[in-house]
PDB file as gemmi writes it, atoms N, CA and C in Angstrom:
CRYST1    1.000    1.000    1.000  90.00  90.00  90.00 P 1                      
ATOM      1  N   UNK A   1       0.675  15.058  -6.072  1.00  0.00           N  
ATOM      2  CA  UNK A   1       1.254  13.943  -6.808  1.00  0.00           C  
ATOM      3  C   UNK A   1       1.524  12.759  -5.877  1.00  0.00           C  
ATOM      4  N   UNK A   2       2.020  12.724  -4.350  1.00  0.00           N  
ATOM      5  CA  UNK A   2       2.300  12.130  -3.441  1.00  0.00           C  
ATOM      6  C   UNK A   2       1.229  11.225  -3.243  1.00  0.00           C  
ATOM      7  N   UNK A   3       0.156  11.852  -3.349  1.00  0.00           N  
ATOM      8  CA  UNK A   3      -0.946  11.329  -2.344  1.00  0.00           C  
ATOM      9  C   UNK A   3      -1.776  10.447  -3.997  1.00  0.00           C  
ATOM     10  N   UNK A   4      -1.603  10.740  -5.092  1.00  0.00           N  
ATOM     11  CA  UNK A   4      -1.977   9.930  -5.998  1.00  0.00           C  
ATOM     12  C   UNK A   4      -0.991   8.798  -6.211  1.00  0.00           C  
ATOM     13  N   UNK A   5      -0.068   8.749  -6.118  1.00  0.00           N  
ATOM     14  CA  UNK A   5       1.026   7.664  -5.648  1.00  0.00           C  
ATOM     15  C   UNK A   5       0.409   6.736  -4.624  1.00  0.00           C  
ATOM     16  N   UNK A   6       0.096   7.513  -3.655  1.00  0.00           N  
ATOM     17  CA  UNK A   6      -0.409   6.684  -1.960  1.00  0.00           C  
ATOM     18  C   UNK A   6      -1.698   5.809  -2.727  1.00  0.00           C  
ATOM     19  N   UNK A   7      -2.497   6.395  -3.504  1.00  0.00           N  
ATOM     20  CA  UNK A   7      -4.012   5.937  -3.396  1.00  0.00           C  
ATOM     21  C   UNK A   7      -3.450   4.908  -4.401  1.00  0.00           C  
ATOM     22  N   UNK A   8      -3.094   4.812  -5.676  1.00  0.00           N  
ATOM     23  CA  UNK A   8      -2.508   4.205  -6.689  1.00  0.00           C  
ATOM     24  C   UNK A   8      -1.351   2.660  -5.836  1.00  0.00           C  
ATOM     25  N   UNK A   9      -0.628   2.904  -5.134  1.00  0.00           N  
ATOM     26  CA  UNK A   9      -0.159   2.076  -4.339  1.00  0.00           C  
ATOM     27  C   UNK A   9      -1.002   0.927  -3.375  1.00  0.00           C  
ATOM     28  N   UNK A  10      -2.236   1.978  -2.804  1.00  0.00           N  
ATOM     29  CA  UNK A  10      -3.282   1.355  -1.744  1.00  0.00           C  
ATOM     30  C   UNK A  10      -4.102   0.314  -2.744  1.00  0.00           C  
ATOM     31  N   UNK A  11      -4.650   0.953  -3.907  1.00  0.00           N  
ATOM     32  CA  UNK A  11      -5.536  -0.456  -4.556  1.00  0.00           C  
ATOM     33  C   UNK A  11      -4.947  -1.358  -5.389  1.00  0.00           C  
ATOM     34  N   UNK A  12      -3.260  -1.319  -5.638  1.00  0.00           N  
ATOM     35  CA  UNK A  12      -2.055  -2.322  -6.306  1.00  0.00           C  
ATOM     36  C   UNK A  12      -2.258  -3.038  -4.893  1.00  0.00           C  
ATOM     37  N   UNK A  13      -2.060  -2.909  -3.818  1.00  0.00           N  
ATOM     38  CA  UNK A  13      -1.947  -3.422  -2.740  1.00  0.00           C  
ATOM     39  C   UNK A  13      -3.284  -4.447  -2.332  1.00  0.00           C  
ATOM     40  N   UNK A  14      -4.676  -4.014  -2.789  1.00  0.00           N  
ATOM     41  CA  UNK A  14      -5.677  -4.326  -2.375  1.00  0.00           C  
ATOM     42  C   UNK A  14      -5.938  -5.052  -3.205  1.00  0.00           C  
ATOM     43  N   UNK A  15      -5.562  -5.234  -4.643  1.00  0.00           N  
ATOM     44  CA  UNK A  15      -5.519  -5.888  -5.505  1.00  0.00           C  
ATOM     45  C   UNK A  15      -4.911  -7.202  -5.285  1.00  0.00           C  
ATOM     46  N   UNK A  16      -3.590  -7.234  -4.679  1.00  0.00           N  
ATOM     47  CA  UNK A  16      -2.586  -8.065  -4.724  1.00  0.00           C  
ATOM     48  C   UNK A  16      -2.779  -9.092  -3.833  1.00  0.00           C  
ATOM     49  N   UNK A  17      -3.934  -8.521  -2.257  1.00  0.00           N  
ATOM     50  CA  UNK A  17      -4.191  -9.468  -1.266  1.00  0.00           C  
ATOM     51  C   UNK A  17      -5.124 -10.148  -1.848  1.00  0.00           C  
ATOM     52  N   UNK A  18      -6.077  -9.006  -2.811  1.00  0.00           N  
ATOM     53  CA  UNK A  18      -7.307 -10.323  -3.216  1.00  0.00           C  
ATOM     54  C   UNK A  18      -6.792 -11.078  -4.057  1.00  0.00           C  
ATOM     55  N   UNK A  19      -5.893 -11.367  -4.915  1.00  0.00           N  
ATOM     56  CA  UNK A  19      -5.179 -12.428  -5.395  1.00  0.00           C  
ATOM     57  C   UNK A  19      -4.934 -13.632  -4.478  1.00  0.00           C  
ATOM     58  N   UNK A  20      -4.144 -13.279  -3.428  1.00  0.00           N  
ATOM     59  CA  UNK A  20      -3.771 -14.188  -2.562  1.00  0.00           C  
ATOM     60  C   UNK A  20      -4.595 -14.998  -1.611  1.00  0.00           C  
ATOM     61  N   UNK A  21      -5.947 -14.103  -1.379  1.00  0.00           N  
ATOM     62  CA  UNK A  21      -7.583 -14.443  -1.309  1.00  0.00           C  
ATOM     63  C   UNK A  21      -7.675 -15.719  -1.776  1.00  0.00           C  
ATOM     64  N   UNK A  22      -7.835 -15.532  -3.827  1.00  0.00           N  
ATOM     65  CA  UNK A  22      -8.315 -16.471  -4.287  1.00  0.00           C  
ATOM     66  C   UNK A  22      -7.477 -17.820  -4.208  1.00  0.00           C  
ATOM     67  N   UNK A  23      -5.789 -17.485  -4.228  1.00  0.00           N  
ATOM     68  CA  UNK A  23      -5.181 -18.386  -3.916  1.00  0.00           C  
ATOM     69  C   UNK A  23      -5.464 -19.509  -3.076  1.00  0.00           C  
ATOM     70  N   UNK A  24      -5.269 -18.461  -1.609  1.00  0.00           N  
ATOM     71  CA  UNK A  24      -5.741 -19.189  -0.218  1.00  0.00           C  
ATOM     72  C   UNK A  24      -6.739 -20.348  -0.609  1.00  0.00           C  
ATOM     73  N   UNK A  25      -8.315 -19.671  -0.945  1.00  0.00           N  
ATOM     74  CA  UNK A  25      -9.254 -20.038  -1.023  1.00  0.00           C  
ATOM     75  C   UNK A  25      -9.093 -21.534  -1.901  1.00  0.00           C  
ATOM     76  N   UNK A  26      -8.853 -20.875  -3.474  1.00  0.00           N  
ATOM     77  CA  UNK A  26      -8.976 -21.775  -4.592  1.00  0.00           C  
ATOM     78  C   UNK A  26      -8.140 -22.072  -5.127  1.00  0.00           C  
ATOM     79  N   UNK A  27      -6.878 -22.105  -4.366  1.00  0.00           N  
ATOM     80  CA  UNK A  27      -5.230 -22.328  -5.354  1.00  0.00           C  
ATOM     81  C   UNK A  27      -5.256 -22.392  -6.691  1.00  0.00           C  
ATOM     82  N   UNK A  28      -6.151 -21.100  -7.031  1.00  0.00           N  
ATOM     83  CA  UNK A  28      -5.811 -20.395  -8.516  1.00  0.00           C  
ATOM     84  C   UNK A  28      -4.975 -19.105  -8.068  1.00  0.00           C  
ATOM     85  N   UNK A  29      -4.279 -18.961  -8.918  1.00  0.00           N  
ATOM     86  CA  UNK A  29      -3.229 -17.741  -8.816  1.00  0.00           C  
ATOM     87  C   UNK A  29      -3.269 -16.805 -10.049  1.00  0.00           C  
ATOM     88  N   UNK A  30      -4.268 -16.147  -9.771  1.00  0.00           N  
ATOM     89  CA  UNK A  30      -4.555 -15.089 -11.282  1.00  0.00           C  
ATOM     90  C   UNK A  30      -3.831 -14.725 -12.166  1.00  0.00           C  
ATOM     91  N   UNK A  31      -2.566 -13.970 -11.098  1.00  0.00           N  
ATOM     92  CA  UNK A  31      -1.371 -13.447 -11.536  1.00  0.00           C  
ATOM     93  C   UNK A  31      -0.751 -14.695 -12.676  1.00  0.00           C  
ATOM     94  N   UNK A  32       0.102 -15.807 -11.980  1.00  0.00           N  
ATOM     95  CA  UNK A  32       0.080 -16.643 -12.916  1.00  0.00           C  
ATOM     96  C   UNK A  32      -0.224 -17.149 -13.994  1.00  0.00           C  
ATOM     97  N   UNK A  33      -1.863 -17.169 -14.038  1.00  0.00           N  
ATOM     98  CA  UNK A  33      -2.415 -17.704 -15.182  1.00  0.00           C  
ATOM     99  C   UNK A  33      -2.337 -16.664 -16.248  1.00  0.00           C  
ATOM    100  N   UNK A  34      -2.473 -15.497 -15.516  1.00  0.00           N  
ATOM    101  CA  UNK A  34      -2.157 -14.459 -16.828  1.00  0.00           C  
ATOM    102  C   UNK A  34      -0.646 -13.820 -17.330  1.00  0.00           C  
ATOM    103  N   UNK A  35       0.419 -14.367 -16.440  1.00  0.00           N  
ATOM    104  CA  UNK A  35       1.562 -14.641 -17.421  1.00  0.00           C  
ATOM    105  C   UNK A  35       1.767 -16.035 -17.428  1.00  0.00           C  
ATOM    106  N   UNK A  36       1.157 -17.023 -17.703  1.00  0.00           N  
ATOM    107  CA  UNK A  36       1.482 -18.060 -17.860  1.00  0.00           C  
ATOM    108  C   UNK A  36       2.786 -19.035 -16.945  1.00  0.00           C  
ATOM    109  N   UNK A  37       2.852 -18.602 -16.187  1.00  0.00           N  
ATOM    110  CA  UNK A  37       3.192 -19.221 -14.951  1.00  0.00           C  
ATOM    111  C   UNK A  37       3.932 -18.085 -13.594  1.00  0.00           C  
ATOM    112  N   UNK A  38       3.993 -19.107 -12.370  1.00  0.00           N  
ATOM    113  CA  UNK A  38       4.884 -17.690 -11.766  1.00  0.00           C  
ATOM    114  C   UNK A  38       5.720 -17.049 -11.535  1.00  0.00           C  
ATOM    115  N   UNK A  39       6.202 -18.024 -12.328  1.00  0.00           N  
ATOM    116  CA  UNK A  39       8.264 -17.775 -12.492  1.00  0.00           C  
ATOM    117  C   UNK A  39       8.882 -16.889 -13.894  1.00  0.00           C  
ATOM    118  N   UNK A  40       7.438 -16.725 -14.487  1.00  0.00           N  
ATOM    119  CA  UNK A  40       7.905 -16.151 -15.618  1.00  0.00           C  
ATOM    120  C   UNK A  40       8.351 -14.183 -15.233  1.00  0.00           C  
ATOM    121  N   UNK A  41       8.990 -13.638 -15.972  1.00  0.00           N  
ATOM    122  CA  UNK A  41       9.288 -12.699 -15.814  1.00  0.00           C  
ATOM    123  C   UNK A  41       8.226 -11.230 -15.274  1.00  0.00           C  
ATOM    124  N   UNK A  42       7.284 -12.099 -16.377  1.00  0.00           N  
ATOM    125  CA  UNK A  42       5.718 -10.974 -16.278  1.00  0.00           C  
ATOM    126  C   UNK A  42       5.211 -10.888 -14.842  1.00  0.00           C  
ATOM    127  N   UNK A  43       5.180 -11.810 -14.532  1.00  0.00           N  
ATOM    128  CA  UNK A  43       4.507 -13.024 -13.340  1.00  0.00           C  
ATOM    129  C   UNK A  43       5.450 -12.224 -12.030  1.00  0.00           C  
ATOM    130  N   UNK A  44       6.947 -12.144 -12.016  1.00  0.00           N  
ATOM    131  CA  UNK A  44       7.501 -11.512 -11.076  1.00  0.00           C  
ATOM    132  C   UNK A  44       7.294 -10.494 -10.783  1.00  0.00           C  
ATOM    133  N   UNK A  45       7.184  -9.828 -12.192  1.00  0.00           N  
ATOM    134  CA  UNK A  45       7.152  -7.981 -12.259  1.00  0.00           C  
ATOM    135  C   UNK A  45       5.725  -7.614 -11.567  1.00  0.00           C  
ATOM    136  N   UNK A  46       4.606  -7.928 -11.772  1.00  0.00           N  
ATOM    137  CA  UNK A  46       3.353  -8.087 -11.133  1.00  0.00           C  
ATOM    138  C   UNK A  46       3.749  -7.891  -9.989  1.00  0.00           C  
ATOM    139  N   UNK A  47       4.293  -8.958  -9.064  1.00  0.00           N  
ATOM    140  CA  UNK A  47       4.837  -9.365  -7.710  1.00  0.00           C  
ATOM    141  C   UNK A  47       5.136  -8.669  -6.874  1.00  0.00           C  
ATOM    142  N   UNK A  48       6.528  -7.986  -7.812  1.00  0.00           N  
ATOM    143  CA  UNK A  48       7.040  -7.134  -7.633  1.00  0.00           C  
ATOM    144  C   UNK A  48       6.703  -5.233  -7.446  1.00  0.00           C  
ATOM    145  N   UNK A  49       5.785  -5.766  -7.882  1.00  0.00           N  
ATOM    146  CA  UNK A  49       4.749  -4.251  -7.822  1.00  0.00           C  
ATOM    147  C   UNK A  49       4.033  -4.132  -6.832  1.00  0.00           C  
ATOM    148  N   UNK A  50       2.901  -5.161  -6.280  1.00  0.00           N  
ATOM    149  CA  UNK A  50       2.569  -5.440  -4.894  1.00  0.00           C  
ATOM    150  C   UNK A  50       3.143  -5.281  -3.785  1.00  0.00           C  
ATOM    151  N   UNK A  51       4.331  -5.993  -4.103  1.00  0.00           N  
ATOM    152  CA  UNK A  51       5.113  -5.605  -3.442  1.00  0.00           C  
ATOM    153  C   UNK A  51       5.640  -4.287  -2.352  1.00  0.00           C  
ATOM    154  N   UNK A  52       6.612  -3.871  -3.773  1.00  0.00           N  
ATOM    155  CA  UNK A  52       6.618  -2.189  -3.154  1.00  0.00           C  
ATOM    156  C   UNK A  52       5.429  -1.283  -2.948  1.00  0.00           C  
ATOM    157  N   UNK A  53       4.221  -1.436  -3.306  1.00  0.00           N  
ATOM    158  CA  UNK A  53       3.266  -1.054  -3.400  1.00  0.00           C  
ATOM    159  C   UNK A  53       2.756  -0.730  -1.605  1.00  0.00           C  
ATOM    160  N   UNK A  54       2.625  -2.358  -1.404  1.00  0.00           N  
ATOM    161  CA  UNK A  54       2.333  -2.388   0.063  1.00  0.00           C  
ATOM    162  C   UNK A  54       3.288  -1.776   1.168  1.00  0.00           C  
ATOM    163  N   UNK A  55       4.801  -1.925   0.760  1.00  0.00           N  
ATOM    164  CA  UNK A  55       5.506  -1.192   1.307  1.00  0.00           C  
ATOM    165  C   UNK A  55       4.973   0.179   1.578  1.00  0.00           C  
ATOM    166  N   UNK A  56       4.543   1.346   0.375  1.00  0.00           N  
ATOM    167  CA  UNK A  56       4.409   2.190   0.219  1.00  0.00           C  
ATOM    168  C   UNK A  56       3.090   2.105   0.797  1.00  0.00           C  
ATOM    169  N   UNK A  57       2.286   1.688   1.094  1.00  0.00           N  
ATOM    170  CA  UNK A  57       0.989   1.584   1.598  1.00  0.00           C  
ATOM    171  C   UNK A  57       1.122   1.124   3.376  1.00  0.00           C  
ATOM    172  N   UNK A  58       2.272   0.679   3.898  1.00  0.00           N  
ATOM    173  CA  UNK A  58       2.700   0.658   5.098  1.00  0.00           C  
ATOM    174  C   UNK A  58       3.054   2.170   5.553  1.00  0.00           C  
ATOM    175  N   UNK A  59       3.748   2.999   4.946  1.00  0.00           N  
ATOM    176  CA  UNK A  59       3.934   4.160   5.162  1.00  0.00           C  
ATOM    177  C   UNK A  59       2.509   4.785   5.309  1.00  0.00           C  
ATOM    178  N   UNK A  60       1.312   4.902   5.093  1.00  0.00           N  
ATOM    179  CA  UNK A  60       0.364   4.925   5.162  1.00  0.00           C  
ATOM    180  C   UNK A  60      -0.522   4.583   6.445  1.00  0.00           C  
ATOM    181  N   UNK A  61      -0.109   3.613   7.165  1.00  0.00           N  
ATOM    182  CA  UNK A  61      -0.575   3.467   8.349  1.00  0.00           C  
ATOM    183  C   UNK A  61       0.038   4.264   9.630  1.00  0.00           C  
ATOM    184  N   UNK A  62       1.796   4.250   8.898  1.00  0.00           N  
ATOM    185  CA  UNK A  62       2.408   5.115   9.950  1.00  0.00           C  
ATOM    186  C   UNK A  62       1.780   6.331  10.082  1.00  0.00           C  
ATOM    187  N   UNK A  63       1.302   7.106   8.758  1.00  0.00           N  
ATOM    188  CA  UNK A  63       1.158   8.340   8.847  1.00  0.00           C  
ATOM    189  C   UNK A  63      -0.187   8.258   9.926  1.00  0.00           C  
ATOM    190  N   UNK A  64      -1.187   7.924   9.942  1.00  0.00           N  
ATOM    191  CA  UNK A  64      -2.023   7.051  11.034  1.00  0.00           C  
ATOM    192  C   UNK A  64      -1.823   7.360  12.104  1.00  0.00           C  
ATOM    193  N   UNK A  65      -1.170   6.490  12.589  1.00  0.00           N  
ATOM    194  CA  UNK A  65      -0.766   6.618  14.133  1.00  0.00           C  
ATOM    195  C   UNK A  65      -0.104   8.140  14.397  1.00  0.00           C  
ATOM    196  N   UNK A  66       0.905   8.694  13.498  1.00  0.00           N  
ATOM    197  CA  UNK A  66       1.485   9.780  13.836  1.00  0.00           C  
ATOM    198  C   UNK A  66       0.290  10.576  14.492  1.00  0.00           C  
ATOM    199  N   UNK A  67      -0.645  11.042  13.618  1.00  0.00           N  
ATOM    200  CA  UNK A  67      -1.883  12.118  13.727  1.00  0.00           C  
ATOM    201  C   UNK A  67      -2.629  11.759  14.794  1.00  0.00           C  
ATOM    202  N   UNK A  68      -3.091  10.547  15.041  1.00  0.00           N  
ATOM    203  CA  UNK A  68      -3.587  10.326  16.204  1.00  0.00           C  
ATOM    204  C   UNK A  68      -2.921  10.891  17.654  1.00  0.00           C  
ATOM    205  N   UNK A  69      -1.921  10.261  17.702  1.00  0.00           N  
ATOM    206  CA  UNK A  69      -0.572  10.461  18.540  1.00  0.00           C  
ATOM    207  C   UNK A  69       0.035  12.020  18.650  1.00  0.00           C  
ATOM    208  N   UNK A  70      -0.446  12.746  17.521  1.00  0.00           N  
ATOM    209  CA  UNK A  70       0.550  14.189  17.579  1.00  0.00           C  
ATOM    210  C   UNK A  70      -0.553  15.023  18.766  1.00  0.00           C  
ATOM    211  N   UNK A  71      -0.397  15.964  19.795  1.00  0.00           N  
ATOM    212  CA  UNK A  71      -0.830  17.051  19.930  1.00  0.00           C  
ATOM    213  C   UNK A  71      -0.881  17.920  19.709  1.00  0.00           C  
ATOM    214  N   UNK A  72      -2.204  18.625  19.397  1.00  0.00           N  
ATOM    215  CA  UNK A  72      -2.183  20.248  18.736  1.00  0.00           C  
ATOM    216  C   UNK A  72      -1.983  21.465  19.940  1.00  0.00           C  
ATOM    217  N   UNK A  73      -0.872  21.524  19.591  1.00  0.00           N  
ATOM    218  CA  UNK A  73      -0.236  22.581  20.556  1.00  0.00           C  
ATOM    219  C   UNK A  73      -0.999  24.196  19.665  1.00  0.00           C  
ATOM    220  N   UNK A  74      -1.332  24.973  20.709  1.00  0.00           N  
ATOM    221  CA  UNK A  74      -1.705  26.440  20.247  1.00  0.00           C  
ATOM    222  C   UNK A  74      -0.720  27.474  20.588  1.00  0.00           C  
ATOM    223  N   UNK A  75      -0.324  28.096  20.123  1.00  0.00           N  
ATOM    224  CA  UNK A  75       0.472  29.172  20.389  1.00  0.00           C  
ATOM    225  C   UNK A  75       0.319  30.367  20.776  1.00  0.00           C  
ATOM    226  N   UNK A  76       0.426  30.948  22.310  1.00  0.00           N  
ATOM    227  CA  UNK A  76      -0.463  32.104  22.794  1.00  0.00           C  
ATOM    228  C   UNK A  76       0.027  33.361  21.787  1.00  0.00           C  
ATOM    229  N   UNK A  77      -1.016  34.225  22.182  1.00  0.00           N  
ATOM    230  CA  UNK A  77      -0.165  35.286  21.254  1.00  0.00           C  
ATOM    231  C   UNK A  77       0.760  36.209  22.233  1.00  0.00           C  
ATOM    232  N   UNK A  78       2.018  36.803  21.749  1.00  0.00           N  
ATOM    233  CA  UNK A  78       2.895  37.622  22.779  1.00  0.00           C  
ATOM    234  C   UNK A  78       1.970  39.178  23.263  1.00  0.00           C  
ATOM    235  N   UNK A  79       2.874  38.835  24.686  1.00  0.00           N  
ATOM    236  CA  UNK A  79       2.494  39.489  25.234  1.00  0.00           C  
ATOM    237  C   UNK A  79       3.109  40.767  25.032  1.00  0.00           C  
ATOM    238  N   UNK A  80       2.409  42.408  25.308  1.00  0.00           N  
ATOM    239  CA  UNK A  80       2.389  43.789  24.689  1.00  0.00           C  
ATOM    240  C   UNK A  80       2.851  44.232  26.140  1.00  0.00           C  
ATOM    241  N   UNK A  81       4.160  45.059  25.935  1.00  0.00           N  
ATOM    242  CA  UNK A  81       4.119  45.412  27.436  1.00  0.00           C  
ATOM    243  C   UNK A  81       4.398  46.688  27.547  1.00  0.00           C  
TER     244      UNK A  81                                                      
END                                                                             
């Protein structure tokens, strides 16, 4: 369930930069035009989803580095005496 959260979060997120893409680019603001401006409530909630989204998609990079960074320690087996 976690990890459909993660992926579900990652393309709200990927979604949200290419918005800001077209912005950059063409100071159209998708989001906007489809609640009719950006101050409107709809318009925030959107926002607001990206938002935490990317948050939750930052946790995602941490996990990243952790694995790289962890060593796989082996554990001998005990010794029979």
């Amino acid at each position: 369930m976690i990890a459909l959260i993660r992926k579900l979060a990652l393309a709200i997120t990927i979604i949200g930069a290419l918005n800001w893409g077209v912005v950059g680019l063409f100071r159209f603001d998708v989001v906007a035009q489809f609640a009719n401006g950006y101050a409107q409530p709809l318009a925030r909630f959107f926002y607001s989803v990206v938002g935490v989204s990317g948050l939750i998609s930052l946790g995602l990079l941490f996990d990243t580095w952790r694995e790289e960074n962890v060593e796989q320690v082996t554990l001998a087996e005990p010794e029979e005496v």
